[in-house]
Each structure stands twice: as C-alpha cells, then as structure tokens.
TORBA-190486 format. One record per residue (C-alpha): residue number from 1; residue in three letters; chain; x, y, z. Coordinates in steps of 0.02 Angstrom, whole numbers, plus 32768, in hexadecimal, padded with zeros to 4 digits. Layout:
BEGIN
ATOM   seq   type   mol     c1     c2     c3
ATOM   NUM    ala     A      X      Y      Z
...
//
This chain:
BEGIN
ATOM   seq   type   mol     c1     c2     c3
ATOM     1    unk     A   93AD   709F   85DD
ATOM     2    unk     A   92FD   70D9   85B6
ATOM     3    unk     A   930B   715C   8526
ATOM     4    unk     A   92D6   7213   8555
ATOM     5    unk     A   9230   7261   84FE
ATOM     6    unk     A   922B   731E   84E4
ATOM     7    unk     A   918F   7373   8521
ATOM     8    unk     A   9181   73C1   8469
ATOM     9    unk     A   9170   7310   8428
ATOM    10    unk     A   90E4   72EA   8489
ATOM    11    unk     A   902E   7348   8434
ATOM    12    unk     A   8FAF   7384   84AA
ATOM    13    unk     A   8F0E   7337   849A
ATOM    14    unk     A   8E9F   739B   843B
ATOM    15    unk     A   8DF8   73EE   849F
ATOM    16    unk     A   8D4A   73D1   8461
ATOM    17    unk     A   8D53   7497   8402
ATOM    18    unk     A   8DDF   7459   83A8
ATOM    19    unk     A   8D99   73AF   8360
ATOM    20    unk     A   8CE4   7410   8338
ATOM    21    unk     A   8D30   7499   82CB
ATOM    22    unk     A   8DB3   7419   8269
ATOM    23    unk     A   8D04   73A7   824A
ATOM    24    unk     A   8CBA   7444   8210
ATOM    25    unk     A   8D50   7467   8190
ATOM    26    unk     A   8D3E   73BF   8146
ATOM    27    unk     A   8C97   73D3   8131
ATOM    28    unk     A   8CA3   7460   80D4
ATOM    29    unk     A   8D28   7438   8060
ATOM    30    unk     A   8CC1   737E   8023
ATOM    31    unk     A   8C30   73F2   7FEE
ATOM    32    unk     A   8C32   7406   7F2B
ATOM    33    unk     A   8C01   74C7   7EE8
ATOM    34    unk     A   8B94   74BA   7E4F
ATOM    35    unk     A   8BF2   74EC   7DB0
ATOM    36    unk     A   8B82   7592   7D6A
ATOM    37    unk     A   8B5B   7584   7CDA
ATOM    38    unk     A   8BB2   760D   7C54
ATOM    39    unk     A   8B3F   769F   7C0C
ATOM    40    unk     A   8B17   76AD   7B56
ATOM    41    unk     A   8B8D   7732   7B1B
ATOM    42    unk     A   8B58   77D3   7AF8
ATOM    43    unk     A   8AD2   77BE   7B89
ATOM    44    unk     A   8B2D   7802   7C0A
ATOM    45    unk     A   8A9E   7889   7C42
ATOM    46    unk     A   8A26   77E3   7C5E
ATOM    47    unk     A   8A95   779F   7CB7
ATOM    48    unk     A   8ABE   7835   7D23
ATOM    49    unk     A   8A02   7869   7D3E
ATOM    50    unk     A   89FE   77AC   7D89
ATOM    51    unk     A   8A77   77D2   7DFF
ATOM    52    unk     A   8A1A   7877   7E1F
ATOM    53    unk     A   8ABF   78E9   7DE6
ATOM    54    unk     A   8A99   79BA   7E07
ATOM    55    unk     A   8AA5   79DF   7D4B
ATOM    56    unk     A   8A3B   7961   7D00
ATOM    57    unk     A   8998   79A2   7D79
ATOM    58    unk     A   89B9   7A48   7D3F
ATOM    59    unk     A   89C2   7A0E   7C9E
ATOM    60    unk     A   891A   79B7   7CAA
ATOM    61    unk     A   88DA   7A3F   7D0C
ATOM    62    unk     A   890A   7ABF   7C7A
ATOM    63    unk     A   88AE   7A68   7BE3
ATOM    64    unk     A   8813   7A4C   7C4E
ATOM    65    unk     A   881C   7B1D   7C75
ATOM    66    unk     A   883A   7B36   7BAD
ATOM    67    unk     A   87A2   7ADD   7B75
ATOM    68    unk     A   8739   7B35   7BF2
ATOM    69    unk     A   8770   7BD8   7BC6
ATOM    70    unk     A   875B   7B98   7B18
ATOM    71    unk     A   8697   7B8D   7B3A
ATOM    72    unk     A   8675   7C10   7B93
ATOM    73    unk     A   86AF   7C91   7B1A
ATOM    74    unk     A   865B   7C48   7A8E
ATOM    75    unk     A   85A2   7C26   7ACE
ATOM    76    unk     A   85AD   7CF1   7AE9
ATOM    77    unk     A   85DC   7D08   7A35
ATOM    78    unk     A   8554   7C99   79F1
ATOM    79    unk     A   84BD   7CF0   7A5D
ATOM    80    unk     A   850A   7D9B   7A43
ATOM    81    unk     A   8510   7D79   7978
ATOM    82    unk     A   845D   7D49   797C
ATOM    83    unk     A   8438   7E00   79D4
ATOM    84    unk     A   8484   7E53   7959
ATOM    85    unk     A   842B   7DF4   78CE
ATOM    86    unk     A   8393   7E37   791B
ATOM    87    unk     A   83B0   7EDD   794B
ATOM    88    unk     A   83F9   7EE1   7893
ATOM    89    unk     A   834B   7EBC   7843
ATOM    90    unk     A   8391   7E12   7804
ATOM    91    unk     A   8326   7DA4   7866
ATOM    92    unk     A   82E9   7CFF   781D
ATOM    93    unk     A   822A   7CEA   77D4
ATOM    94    unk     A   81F4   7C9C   786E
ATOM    95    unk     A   8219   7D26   78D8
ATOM    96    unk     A   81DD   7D90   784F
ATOM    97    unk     A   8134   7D5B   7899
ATOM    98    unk     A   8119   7D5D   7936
ATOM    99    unk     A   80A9   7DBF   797B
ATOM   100    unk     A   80CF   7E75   79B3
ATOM   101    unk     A   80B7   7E8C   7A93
ATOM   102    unk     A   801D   7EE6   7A6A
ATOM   103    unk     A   7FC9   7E67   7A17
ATOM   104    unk     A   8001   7DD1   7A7F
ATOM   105    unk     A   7FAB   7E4C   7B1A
ATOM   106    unk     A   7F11   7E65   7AC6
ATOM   107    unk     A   7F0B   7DF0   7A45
ATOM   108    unk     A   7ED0   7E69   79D1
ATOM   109    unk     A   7F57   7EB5   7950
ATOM   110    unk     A   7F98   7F54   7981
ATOM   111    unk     A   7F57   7FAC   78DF
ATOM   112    unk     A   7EAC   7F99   7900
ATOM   113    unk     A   7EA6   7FE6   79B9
ATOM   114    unk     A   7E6C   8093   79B9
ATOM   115    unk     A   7E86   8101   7A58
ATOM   116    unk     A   7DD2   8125   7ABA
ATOM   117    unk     A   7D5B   81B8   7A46
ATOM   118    unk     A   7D61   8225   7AED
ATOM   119    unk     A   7E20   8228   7ACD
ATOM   120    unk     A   7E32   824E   7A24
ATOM   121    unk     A   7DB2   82F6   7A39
ATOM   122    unk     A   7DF5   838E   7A2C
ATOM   123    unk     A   7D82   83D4   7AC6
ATOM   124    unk     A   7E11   8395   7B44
ATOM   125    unk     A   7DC7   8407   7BB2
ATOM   126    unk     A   7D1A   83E1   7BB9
ATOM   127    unk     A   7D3C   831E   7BEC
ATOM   128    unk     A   7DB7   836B   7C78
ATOM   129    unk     A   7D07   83D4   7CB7
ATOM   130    unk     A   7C97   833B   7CA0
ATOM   131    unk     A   7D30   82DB   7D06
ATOM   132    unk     A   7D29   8361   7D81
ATOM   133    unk     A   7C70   8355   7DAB
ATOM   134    unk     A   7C6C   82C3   7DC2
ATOM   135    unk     A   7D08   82A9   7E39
ATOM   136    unk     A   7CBE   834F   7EA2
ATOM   137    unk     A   7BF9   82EF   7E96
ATOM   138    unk     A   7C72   8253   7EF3
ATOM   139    unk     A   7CAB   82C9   7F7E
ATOM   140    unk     A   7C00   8312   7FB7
ATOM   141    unk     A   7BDC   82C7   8049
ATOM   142    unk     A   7B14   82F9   802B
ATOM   143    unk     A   7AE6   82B7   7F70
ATOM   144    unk     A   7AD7   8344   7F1B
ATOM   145    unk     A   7B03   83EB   7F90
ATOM   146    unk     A   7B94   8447   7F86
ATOM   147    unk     A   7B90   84A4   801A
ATOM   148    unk     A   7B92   8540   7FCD
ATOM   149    unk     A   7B15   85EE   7FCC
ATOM   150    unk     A   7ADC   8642   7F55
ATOM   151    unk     A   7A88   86BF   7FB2
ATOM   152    unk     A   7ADB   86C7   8068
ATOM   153    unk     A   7A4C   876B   809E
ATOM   154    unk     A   79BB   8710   806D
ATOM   155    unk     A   7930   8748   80DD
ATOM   156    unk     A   78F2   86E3   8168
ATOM   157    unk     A   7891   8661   813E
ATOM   158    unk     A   789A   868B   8092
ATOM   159    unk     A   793D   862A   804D
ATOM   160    unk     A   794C   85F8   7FA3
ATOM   161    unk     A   792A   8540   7F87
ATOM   162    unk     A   79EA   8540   7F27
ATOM   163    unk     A   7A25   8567   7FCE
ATOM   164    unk     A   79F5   84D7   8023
ATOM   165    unk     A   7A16   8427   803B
ATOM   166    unk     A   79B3   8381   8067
ATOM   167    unk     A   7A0B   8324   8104
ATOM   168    unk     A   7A18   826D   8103
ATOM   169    unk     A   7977   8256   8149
ATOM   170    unk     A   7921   827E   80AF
ATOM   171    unk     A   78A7   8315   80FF
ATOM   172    unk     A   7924   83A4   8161
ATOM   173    unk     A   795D   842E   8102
ATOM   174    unk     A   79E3   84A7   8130
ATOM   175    unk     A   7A52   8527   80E8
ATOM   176    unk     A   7AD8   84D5   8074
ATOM   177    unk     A   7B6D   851E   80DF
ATOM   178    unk     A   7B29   84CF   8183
ATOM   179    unk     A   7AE0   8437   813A
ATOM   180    unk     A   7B8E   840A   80FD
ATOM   181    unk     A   7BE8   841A   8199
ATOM   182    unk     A   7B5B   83B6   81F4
ATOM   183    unk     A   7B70   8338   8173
ATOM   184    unk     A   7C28   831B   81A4
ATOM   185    unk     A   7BFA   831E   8265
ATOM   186    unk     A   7B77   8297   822C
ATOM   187    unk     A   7C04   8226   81E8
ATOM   188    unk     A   7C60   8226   8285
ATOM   189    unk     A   7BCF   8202   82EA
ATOM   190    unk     A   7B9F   8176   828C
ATOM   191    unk     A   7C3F   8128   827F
ATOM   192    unk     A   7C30   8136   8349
ATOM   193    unk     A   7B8C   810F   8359
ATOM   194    unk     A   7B62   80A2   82B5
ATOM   195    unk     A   7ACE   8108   8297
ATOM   196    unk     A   7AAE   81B8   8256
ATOM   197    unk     A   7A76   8250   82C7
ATOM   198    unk     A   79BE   8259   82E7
ATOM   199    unk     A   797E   830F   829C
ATOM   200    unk     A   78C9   8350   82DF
ATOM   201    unk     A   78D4   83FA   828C
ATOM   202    unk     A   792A   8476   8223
ATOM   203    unk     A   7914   84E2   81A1
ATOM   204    unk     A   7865   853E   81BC
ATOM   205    unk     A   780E   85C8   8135
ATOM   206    unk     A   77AD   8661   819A
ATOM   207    unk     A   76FE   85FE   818D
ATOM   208    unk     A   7774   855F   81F3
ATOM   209    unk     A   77A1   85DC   824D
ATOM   210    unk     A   7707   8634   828D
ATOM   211    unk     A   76A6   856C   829E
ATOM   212    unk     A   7734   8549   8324
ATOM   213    unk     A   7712   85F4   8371
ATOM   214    unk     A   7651   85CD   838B
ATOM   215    unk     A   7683   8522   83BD
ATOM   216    unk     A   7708   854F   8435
ATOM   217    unk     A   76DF   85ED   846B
ATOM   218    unk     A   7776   864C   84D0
ATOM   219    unk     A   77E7   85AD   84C3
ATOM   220    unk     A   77ED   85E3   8401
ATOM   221    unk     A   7845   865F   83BA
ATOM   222    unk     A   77E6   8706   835B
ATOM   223    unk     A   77C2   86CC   82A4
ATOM   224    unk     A   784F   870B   824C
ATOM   225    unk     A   78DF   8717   82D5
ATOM   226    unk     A   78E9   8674   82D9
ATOM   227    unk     A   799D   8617   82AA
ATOM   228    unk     A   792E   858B   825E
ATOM   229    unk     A   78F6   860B   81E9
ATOM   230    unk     A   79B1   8626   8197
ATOM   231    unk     A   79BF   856A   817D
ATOM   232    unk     A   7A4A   8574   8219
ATOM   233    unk     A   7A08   851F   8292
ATOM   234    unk     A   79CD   845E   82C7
ATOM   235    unk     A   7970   8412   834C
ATOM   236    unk     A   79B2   8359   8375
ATOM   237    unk     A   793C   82C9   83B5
ATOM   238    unk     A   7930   82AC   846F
ATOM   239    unk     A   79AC   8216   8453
ATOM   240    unk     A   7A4C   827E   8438
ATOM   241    unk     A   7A21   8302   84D7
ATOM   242    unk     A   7A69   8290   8562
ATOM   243    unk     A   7AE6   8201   8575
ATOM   244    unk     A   7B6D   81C1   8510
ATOM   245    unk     A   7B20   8227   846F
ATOM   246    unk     A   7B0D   82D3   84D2
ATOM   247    unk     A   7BCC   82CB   8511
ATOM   248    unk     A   7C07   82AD   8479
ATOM   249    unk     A   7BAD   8327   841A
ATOM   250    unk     A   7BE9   8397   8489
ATOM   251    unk     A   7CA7   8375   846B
ATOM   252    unk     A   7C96   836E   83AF
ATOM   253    unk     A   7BFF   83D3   836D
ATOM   254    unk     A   7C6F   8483   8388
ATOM   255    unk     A   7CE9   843F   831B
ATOM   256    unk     A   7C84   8448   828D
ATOM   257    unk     A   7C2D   84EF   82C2
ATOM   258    unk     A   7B97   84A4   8316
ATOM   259    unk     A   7B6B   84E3   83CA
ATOM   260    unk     A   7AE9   84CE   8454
ATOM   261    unk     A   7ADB   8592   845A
ATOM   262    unk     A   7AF2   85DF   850D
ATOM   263    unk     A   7A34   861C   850F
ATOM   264    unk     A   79FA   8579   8504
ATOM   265    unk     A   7A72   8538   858F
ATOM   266    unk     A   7A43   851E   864E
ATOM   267    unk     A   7A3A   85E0   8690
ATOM   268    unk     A   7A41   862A   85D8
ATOM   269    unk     A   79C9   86B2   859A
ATOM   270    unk     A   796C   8630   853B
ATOM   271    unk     A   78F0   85A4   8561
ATOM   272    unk     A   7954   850F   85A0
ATOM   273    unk     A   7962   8499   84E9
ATOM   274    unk     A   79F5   841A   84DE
ATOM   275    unk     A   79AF   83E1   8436
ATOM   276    unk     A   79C7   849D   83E4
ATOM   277    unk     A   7A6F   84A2   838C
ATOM   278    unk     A   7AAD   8542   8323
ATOM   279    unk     A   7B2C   854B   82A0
ATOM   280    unk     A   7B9B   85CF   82E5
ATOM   281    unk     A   7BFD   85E5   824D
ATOM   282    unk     A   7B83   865F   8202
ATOM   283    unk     A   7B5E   8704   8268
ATOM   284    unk     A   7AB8   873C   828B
ATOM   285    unk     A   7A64   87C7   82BF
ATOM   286    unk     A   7A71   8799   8383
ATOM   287    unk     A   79A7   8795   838E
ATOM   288    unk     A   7978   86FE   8400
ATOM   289    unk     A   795C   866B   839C
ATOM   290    unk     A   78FB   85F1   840A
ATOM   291    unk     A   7892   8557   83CC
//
C-alpha cells in the first residue's frame, strides 16, 4: 500500500526573490572587514578629529581664535609704546633729526625765515590804505576816474579839469558822475556788440561852445545853455542812431541815467537829434540844450 505524504513534508519551490536575496546574504557574509588598526594611547583627540567628532573642531577652532586674539592685542601695544616714547621726548637720535614740516616745505630751516618787512611795520594802517588804492584803482572802470565832483555848480563851460574824465576813446571828456555811468552802459554794449560805443562829442568849454554856434547856427544851442557845457551830455556817431544799436540803446541807456531827451525827439521842442543823449541824473536849469 503506497505510504501517505503530508502536504507539510513537501517544500514549495522557492521564487526567483527568494533565491536573489539568500545569494545576496552569502555574499555578504564571505566578505572579510579590515581589522583597524588600534590608536596610540593617549591620542584619542587625533583620532577623534579624524573621525570629525563635535568637540575636537571646537577644540581646533578655539586655539586657532586664541592665537589670533593673541596678535592682535599685542601689535596695538607695540605701536602705541612707540607713541608714547615720542610724545614723551624719548625718541631715538635718528628721529632726533629729521627735519621739522617747515623745512621739508621750503627747504630752508625754519629759523632763518623772517615774515615779509611790510608785516613786521608798525604802520599797519598805512599798508591797509596803499592795499585799498589799489583794490579801488582795480574797480574803476575808466583808468583813473572816480566818478566823483568836486565842484557839482561849476559854471557852464567852465568845469574844473579834476572834474572830468577821458572816455575810452582817448579824446571825449565829460563830467566824472556821467562819464562813469556811460562807462558801465559801454561795457554792456560791447559785450553785445564786441565793440565800444562810437562818441562824436561831449564835454565843450564856452569858446566850443560859441564855434558850434557860428557853425550851426539855430540847430545849436546859446553858448552857455548848452548841456555839453556841464560835461552832461554826448552826441553818439551816426552808427548807433538806427538798427539793432538804436533799439537797444533805447532799452538800456535809461538804466544808467542816459536819455534821448524829449526836445530832441520827433515833435519835441528841440531840433530833431537821435545822436544827443543827456545824463538825466543831474538837474539843470531847464534852458534848452540843443547841439
């Protein structure tokens, strides 16, 4: 009678999973581990900053932190000792001679410059006045007239030769207050124009006055009522009596008291002269003052 086999007798085969992971097991229990070899003793913080252990960095980390500190307190120390030993006086003989900042400026030792003579006098006043002058000579915008009057009821014709002042063209006089201010109008028109104001006439004594008279008959004024007698009035070339010049002599001449008086406008009282220009700044005795 065939015997009977229990089903727990009989093993399963095993699956493919099963035979790859008991391969794997064997393989892994032939391999050999290398036997480490044992650490000097005593040098167990090398051998723990090998295997990179938290308290042997710090304790790396904490010596390299001392010796720094270490330096920098000490280089301080060294420099500020040598301050002292200066500011003490107790400097070495080398720097005993070196050369004080004067003398490596000038290259001359300090003992032997002397402040300028005009600073040393005891006139301080008298090189502030010389100072002065000159500064105020600088600022005249005529060489050598200060626009003011000496005598401001000088008779016609008759003005002292203090009173007046040269224009830039080297001939034409006028009276110092009104040859100032034409001066300034002068500088503007040049800087418009690039060239300075063309001047026919202006200050005139009675014997000027009474040759325009003969020459001019009623166009001239009566020697001695003329404005050209007080050194206050100019005649301009033909040039500035029309275009570009004319307009703008117009807007800017009042300004600096000069005026194209109403007489000698179109329908004034006057003979019709565009080139006759008062200064209007100094009153008169309302007489007509033609050519």
């Amino acid at each position: 009678m065939a015997s009977q086999i229990a089903p727990a007798d009989i093993a399963a085969p095993a699956t493919r999973r099963q035979l790859r992971e008991a391969e794997q097991a064997a393989h892994h229990r032939s391999r050999r581990r290398p036997t480490p070899t044992p650490a000097p003793a005593g040098d167990s913080t090398a051998v723990a900053a090998r295997h990179g252990h938290p308290a042997a960095r710090w304790g790396v980390r904490t010596g390299v932190l001392m010796t720094l500190a270490a330096v920098t307190v000490a280089v301080p120390l060294s420099q500020h000792e040598d301050r002292s030993v200066a500011a003490t006086g107790e400097s070495t003989a080398e720097a005993a001679t070196l050369p004080s900042t004067v003398e490596a400026l000038t290259g001359t030792p300090s003992s032997t410059l002397v402040p300028p003579s005009s600073l040393l006098s005891t006139d301080a006043a008298a090189v502030r006045n010389e100072i002065a002058a000159s500064r105020s000579q600088d600022r005249q915008i005529l060489p050598g007239c200060t626009g003011q009057v000496s005598t401001p009821d000088a008779p016609n014709g008759q003005l002292p030769t203090g009173d007046l002042c040269t224009m830039w063209d080297g001939g034409t006089q006028l009276r110092a207050d009104a040859a100032e201010a034409l001066a300034q109008l002068n500088a503007m028109y040049a800087a418009r124009f690039g060239s300075d104001m063309c001047l026919s006439s202006g200050y005139r004594t009675l014997a000027q006055q009474s040759a325009v008279k003969a020459s001019r008959g009623s166009l001239a004024a009566a020697t001695g009522k003329s404005n050209h007698g007080f050194g206050l009035a100019v005649d301009f070339c033909s040039g500035l009596t029309s275009g570009a010049q004319w307009e703008w002599l117009n807007e800017n001449a009042p300004t600096f008291g000069w005026e194209n008086p109403a007489w000698a406008q179109p329908g004034g009282s006057g003979p019709y002269e565009r080139w006759h220009w008062e200064y209007t700044k100094v009153q008169t005795d309302g007489f007509y003052y033609g050519e």
